[in-house]
C-alpha positions in Angstrom: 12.4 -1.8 22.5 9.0 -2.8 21.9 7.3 -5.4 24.2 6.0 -7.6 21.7 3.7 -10.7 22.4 3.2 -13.5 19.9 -0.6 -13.9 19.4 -0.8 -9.6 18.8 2.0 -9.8 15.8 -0.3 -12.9 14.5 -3.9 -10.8 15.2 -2.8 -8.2 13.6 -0.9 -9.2 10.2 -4.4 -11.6 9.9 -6.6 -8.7 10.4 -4.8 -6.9 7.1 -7.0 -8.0 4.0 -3.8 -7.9 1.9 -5.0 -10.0 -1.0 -2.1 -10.4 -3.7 -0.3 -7.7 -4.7 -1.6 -5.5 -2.5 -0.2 -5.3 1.3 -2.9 -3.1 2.7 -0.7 -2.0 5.9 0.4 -5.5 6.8 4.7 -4.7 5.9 3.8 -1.0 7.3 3.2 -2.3 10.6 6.1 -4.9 10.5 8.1 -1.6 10.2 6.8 -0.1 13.2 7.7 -3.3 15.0 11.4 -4.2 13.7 12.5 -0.3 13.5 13.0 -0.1 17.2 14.8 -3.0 17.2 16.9 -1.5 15.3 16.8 -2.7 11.6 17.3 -0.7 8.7 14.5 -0.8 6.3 13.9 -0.5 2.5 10.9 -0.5 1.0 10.9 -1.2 -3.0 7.6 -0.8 -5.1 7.2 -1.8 -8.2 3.3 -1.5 -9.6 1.0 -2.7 -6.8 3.7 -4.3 -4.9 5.0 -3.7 -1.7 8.7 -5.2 -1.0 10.9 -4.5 2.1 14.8 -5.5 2.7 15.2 -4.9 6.9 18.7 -5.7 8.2 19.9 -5.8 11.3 23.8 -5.5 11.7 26.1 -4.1 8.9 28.7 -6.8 8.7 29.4 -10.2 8.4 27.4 -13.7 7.1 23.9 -13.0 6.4 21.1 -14.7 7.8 17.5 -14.1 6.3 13.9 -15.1 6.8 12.3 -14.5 4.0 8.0 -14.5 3.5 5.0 -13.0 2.3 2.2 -11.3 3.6 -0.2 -11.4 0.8 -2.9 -13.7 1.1 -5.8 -15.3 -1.8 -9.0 -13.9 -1.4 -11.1 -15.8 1.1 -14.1 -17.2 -0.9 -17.7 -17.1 0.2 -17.6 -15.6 4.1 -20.7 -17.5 4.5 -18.7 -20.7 4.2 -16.2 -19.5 7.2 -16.7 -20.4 10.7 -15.3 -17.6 11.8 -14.7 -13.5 10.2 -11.4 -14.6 8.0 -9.9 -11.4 8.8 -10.6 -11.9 12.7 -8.0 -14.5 14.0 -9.5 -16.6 15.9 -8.6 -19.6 18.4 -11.4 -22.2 18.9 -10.5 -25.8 20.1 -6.9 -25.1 20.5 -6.9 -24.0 16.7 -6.0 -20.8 14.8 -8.3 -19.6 12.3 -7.9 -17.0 9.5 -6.9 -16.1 6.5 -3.2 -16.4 5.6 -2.2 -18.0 9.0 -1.0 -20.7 7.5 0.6 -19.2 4.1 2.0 -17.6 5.9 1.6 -15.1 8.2 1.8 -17.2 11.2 5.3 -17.7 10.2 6.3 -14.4 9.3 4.8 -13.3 13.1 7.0 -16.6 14.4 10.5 -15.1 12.6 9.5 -11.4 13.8 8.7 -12.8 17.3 11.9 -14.9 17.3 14.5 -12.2 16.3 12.8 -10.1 19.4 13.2 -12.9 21.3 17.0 -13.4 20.0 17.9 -10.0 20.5 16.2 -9.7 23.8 18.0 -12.9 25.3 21.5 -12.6 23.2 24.2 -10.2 22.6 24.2 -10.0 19.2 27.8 -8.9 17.5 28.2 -11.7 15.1 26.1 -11.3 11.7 23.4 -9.4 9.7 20.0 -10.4 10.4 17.8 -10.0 7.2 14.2 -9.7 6.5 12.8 -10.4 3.3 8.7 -9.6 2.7 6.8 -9.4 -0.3 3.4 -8.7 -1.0 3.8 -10.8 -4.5 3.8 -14.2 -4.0 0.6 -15.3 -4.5 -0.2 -13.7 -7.7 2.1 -13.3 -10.8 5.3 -12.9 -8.3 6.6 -10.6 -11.3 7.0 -7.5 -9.5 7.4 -9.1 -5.5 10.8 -11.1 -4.4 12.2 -11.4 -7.7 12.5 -6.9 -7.2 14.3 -7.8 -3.9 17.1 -10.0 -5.6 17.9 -7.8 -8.4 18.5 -5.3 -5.4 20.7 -7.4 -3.8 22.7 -8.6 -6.9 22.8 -4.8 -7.7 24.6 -4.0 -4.4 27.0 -7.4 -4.7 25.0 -8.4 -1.5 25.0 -12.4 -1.2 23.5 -14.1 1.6 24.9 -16.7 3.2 21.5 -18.6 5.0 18.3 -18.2 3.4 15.1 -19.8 5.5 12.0 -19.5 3.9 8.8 -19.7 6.2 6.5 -21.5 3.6 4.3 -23.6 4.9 6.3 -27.3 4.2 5.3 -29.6 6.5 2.2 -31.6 5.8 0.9 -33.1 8.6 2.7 -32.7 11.9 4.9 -29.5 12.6 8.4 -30.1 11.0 7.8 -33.2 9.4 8.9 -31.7 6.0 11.6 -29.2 5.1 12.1 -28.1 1.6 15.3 -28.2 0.5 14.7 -27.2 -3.3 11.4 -26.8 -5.8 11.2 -28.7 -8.9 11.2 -26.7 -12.2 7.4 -25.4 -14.3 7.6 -26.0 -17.9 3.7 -25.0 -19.3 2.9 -25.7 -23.4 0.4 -23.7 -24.9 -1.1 -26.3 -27.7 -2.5 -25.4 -30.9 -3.3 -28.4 -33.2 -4.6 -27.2 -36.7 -7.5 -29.3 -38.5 -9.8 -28.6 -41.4 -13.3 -28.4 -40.2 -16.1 -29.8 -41.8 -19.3 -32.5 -42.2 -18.5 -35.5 -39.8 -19.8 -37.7 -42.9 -17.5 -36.6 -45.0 -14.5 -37.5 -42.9 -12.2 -37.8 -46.3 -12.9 -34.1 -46.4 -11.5 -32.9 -43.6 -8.7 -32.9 -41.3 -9.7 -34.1 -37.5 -7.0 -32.6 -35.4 -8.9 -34.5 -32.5 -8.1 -37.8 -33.5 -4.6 -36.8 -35.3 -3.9 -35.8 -31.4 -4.8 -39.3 -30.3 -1.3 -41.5 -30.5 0.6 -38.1 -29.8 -1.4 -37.4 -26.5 -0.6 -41.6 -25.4 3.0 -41.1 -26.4 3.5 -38.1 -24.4 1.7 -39.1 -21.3 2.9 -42.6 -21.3 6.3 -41.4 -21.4 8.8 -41.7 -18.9 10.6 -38.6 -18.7 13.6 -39.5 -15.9 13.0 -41.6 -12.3 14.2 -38.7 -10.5 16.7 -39.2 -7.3 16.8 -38.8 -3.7 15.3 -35.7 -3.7 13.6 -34.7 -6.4 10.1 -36.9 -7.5 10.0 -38.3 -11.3 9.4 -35.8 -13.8 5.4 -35.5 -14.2 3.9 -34.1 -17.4 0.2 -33.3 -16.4 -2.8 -31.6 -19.0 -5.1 -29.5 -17.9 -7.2 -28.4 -20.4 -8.1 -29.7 -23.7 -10.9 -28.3 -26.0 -12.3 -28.5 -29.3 -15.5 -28.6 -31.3 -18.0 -26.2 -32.2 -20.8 -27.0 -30.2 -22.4 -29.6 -32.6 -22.4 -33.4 -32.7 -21.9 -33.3 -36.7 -19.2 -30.9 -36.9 -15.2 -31.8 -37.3 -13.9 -28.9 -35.7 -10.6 -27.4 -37.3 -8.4 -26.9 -34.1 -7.7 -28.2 -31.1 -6.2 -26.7 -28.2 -4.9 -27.7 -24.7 -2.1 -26.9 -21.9 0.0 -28.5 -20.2 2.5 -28.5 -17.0 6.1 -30.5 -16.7 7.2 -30.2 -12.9 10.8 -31.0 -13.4 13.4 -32.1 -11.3 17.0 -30.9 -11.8 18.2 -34.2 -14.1 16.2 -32.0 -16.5 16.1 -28.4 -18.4 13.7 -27.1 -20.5 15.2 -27.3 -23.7 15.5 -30.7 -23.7 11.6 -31.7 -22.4 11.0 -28.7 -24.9 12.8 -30.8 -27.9 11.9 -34.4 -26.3 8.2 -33.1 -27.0 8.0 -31.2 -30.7 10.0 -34.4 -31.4 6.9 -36.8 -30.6 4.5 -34.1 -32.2 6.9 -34.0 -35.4 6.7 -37.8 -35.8 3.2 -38.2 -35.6 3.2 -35.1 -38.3 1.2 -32.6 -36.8 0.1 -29.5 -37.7 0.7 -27.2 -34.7 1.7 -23.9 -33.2 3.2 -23.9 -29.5 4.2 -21.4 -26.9 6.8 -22.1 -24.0 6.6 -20.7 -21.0 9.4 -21.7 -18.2 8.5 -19.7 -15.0 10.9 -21.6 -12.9 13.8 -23.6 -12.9 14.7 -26.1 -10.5 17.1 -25.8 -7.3 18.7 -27.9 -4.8 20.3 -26.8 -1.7 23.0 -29.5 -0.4 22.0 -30.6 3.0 24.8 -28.5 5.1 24.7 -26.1 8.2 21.4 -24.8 7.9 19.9 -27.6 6.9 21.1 -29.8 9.8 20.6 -27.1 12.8 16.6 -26.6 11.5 16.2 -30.8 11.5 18.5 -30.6 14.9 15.7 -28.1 16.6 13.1 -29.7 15.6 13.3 -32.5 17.4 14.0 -30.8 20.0 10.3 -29.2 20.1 8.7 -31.7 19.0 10.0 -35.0 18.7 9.6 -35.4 14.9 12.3 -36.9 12.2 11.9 -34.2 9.7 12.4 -35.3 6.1 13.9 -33.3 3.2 12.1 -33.1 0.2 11.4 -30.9 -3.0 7.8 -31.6 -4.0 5.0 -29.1 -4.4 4.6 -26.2 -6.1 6.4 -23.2 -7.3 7.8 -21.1 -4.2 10.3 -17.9 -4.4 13.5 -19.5 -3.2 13.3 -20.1 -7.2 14.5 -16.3 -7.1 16.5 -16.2 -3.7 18.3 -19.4 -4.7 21.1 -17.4 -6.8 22.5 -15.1 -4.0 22.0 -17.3 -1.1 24.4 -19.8 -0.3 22.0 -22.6 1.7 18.3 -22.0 1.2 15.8 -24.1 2.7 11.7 -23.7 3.5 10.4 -24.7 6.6 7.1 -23.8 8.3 3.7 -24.6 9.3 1.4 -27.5 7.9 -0.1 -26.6 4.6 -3.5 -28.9 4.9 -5.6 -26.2 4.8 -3.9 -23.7 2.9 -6.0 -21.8 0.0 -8.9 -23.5 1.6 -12.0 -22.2 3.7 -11.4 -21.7 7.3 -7.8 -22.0 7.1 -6.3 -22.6 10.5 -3.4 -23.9 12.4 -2.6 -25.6 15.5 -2.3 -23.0 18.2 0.4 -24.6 19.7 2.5 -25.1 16.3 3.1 -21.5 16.3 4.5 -20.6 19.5 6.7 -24.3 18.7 7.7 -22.7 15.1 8.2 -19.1 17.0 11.1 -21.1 19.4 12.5 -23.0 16.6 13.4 -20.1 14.7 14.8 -18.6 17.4 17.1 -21.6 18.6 17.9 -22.0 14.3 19.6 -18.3 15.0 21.1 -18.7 18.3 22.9 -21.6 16.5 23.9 -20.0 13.3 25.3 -17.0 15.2 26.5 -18.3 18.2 27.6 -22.0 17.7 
């Protein structure tokens, strides 16, 4: 077997620019690591994207990490402190791109099932690996490819961790335990442009909009639960007009996002809102699109053996919540019994100069491999 070191599995994945889809080498060389360990590996590609299912084992409850490698492009290198593709430790800090989101993690769970199967005699279980180089981007051809796999072969798991960067500001204060849902309207609002004089004339689908777009955002869609935030309807874009301040323009047109919570399904947001755009009788066209629905994972084995060992390395009451945005468990939710995401702070994800604590990854790197020494051999 290999003789693997933390930092290098971390170095290395960083070094990979493996902006979304693309994996640029990153899952080749977690082959060449786990193969010697011996997992079996399968690589699925679908367009640009690079997906691999490694298991270790070929019998027995299923435990998977699952992750991503790809990273968002890094921005203006001028604006970095450091090369973003050079991991980097300065102050007792971590800098790179994607060390946060997330391949710190994915070199903590690699490191940790080394660790695990260097320390344990392992005859209980299937250790999974599931790594995508789709999240980031349109997630269309990335984990979603790996479920329809498993369905295919009637595989289900039975503990799904997900390393996504969940806690916020300390190391384990937050583990996800479900997403809320993303319902996005496309709004067309249809006028009849002409003279802003002659407003008897026209048709101003701006101020038609006006007690529709106060109805809707004053609305209170549900007060959510213990787990899940209200409902939040948000707009992000509205535009109209032609460029002119003596123009009524004849359309208006604007998006916006419901992040729903699971007292809630699309339809009925759907109907709740054409309802208020019906009774202020306006002309419109919409387009739906749901890109995820929400998902809740009761608070059972898995759930209480990651909160367990974390306070064990560090001390911390972790809380269980389902804020933020979209993640893949919205895929890996139907064939995994418990599903839960816990991993680094996500304050600087996305951002420039993207870093960690150094010492929050070897703590993450022991945790996960405590969470299997419990799941396997408890």
């Amino acid at each position: 077997m290999l003789n693997l070191e933390l930092d290098t599995i971390a170095k290395e994945l960083v070094s990979y620019p493996s902006i979304s889809p693309y994996q640029k080498g990153a899952i080749d060389y977690l082959i060449q690591l786990i193969t010697p360990m011996g997992f079996k590996c399968e690589v699925l590609k679908r367009n640009n994207t690079t997906n691999l299912i490694a298991t270790y084992g070929d019998k027995g409850e299923i435990f998977a990490f699952a992750g991503h490698i790809d990273i968002v492009p890094p921005g203006d290198d001028k604006l970095w402190l450091h090369n973003p593709y050079e991991l980097t430790l300065e102050q007792d800090k971590l800098y790179g791109r994607g060390i946060a989101d997330m391949k710190g993690a994915v070199s903590a769970f690699i490191y940790a099932v080394y660790q695990y199967l260097q320390n344990t005699t392992h005859n209980n279980g299937q250790i999974m690996l599931l790594i995508t180089s789709d999240e980031e981007s349109s997630a269309k051809d990335g984990t979603i490819v790996m479920v329809e796999y498993l369905q295919k072969h009637n595989i289900q798991i039975q503990y799904c961790l997900i390393g996504e960067p969940s806690s916020v500001k300390y190391l384990g204060d937050t583990i996800k335990i479900g997403r809320r849902g993303s319902l996005t309207g496309e709004l067309t609002l249809n006028g009849k442009q002409g003279h802003i004089a002659y407003p008897d004339l026209c048709i101003n689908p701006i101020n038609s909009f006006a007690n529709a777009f106060c109805e809707l955002t004053n609305t209170v869609w549900d007060n959510g639960n213990e787990y899940f935030p209200p409902t939040s309807l948000q707009f992000a874009n509205i535009n109209a007009g032609v460029g002119v301040t003596n123009v009524i323009p004849s359309t208006l047109t604007c998006n916006f996002n419901f992040r729903y919570n699971n007292l809630q399904n699309s339809d009925k947001l759907i109907t709740q809102v054409e309802a208020i755009l019906n009774k202020h009788n306006l002309n419109y066209n919409i387009i739906w699109a749901d890109s995820a629905k929400p998902f809740y994972c009761k608070v059972g084995k898995l759930a209480t053996i990651v909160q367990q060992e974390v306070y064990q390395q560090t001390n911390i009451i972790t809380s269980f919540k389902t804020d933020g945005g979209t993640s893949d468990g919205r895929f890996l939710y139907k064939i995994c019994n418990e599903i839960l995401e816990f991993g680094l702070p996500n304050y600087s994800i996305h951002q420039v100069n993207e870093h960690i604590e150094y010492a929050d990854l070897n703590k993450l790197a022991k945790i996960y491999e405590q969470i299997l020494n419990k799941i396997f051999n408890d």
